[in-house]
C-alpha positions as MATLAB code, in Angstrom:
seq = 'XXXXXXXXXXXXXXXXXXXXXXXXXXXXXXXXXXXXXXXXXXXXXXXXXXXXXXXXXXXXXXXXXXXXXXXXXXXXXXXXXXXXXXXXXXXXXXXXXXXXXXXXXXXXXXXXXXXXXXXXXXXXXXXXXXXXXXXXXXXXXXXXXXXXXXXXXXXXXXXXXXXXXXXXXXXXXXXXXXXX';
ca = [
       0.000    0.000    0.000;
       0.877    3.513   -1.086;
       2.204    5.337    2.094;
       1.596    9.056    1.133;
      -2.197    7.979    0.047;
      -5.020    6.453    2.531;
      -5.966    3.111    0.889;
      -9.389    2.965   -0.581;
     -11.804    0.928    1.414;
     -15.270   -0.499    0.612;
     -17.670   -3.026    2.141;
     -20.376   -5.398   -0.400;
     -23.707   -6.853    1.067;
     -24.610   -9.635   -0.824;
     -27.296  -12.156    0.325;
     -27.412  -12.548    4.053;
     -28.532  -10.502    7.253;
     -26.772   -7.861    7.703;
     -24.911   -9.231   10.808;
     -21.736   -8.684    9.355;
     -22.014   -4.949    8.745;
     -23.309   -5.056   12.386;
     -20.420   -6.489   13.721;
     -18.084   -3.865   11.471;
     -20.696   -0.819   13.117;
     -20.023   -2.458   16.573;
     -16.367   -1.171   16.656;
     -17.888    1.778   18.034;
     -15.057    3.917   18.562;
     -12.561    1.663   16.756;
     -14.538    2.821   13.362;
     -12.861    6.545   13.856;
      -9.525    5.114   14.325;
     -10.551    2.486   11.044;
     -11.538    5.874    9.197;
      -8.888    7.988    9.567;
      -6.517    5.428    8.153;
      -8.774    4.669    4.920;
     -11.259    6.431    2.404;
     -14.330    4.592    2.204;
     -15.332    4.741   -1.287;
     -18.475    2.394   -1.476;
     -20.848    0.528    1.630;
     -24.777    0.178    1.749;
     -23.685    2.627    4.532;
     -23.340    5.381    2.252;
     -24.994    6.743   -0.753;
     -22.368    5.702   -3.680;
     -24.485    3.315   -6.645;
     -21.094    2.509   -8.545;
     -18.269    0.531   -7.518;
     -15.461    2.395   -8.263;
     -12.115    1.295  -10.208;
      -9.135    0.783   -8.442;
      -9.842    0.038   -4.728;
      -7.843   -0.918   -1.694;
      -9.309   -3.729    0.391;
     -12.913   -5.003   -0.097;
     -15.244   -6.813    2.728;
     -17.782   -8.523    1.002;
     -20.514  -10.142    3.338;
     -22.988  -12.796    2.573;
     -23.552  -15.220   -0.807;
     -24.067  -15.184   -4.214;
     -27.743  -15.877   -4.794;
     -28.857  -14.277   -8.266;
     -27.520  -13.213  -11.141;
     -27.384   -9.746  -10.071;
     -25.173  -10.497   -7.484;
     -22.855  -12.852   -9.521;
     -22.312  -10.040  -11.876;
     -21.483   -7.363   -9.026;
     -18.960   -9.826   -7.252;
     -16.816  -10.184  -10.851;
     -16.620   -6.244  -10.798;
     -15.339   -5.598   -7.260;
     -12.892   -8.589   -7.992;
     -11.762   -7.200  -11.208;
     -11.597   -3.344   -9.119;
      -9.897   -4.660   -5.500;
      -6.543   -5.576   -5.111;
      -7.513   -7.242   -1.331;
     -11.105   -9.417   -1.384;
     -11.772  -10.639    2.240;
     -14.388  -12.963    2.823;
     -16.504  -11.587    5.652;
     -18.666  -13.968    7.921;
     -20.136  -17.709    6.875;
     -22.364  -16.465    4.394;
     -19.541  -15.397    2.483;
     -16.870  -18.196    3.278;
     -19.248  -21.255    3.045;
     -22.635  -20.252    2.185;
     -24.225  -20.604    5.369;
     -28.149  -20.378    5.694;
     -28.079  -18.741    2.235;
     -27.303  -21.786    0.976;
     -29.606  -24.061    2.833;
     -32.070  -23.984   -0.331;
     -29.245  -25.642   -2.528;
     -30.495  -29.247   -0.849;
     -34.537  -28.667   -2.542;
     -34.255  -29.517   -6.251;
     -35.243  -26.462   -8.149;
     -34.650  -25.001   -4.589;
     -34.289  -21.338   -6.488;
     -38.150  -21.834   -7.649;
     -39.241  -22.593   -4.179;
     -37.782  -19.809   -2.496;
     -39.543  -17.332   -5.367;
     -42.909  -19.357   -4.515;
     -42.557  -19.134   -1.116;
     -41.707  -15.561   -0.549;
     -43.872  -14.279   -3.686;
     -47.164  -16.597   -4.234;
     -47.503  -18.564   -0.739;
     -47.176  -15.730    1.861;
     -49.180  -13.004   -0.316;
     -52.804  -12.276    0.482;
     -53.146   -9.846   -2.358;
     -52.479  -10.502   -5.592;
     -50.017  -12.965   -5.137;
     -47.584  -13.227   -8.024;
     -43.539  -13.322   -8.628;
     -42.223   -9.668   -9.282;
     -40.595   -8.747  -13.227;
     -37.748   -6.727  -10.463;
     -36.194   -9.738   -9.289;
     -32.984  -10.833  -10.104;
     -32.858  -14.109  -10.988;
     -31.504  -16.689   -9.032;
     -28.755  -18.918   -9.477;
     -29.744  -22.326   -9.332;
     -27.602  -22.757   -6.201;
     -26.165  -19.849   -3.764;
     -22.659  -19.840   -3.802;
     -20.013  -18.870   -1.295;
     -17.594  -16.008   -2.740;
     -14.747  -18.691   -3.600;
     -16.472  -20.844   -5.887;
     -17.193  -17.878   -7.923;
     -14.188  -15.538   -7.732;
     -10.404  -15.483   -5.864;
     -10.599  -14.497   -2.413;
      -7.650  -13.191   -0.375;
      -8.658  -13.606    2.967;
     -11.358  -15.270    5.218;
     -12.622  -13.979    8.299;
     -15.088  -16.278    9.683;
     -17.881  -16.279   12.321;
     -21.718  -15.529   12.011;
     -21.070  -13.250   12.408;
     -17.125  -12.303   12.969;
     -16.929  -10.693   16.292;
     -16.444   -7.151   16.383;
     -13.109   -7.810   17.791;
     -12.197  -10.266   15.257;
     -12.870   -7.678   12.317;
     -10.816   -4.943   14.651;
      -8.025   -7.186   14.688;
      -7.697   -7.971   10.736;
      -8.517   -4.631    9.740;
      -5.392   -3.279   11.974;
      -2.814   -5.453   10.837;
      -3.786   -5.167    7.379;
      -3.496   -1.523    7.567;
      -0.438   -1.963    9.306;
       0.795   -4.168    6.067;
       1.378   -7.251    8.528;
       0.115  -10.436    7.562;
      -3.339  -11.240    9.969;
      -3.403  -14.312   11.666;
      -6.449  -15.733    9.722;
      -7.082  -17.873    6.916;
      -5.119  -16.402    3.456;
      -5.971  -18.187    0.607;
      -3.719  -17.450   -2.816;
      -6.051  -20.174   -5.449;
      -9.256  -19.842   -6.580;
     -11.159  -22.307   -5.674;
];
């Protein structure tokens, strides 16, 4: 990392709860210390609807589900020089994933949430992404750089990664170099 220029920083929401950005938001005070060492150029916690070129180190919570989704991942890839895998949605699918053991689980879950709970007009939205047939964790899909586990990662955990990264020291967690 450049050390006249504060690395770029973003965080990705992909399918799962949210408990990840939680965790990140439950550094409290830790986030000021976090932000004056980085730029954040892209979160659902801010109002930016591009992911920009060229950036830093990228947290990227939760699954590929849809098509959508599958097509956002390859961007930030292509656009982050450090991927981390943030929380068991990410690194193995988690519940996400749970509908990959119904065949044509992806039909089911657009029946069930569309046509079966509806008591008006019940009927499967044009909006909707499609779904893969299968969710996917982020390494079946694209080259991660680093896993940080937990559903979600403690607060402390993410604290602790984020530091030594920033600190260009190797973190003490999972570092995986192959795809796939």
């Amino acid at each position: 990392m450049d050390k006249n220029k504060k690395p770029t920083f973003a965080t990705v929401w992909l399918s799962g709860c949210s408990g990840c950005h939680m965790s990140f938001l439950d550094l409290d005070e830790a986030l000021i210390e976090i932000a004056n060492k980085v730029q954040l150029v892209y979160s659902p916690l801010i109002d930016i609807k591009e992911f920009p070129e060229q950036v830093t180190i990228t947290l990227v919570e939760g699954a590929i589900a849809n098509e959508e989704q599958l097509s956002m991942i390859k961007k930030v890839r292509t656009r982050t020089s450090i991927l981390v895998a943030l929380g068991d949605c990410a690194v193995t699918g988690n519940v996400t994933a749970l509908r990959n053991t119904e065949i044509d689980g992806d039909k089911k879950v657009l029946k069930r949430a569309f046509i079966e709970t509806s008591d008006i007009n019940p009927q499967i939205p044009n909006e909707v992404s499609k779904l893969l047939k299968k969710v996917y964790p982020l390494h079946e899909k694209i080259p991660v750089d680093y896993y940080i586990p937990g559903c979600p990662p403690s607060p402390e955990n993410i604290l602790y990664f984020l530091t030594e990264l920033l600190a260009e020291k190797s973190p003490q967690v999972e570092k995986r170099t192959k795809f796939g």
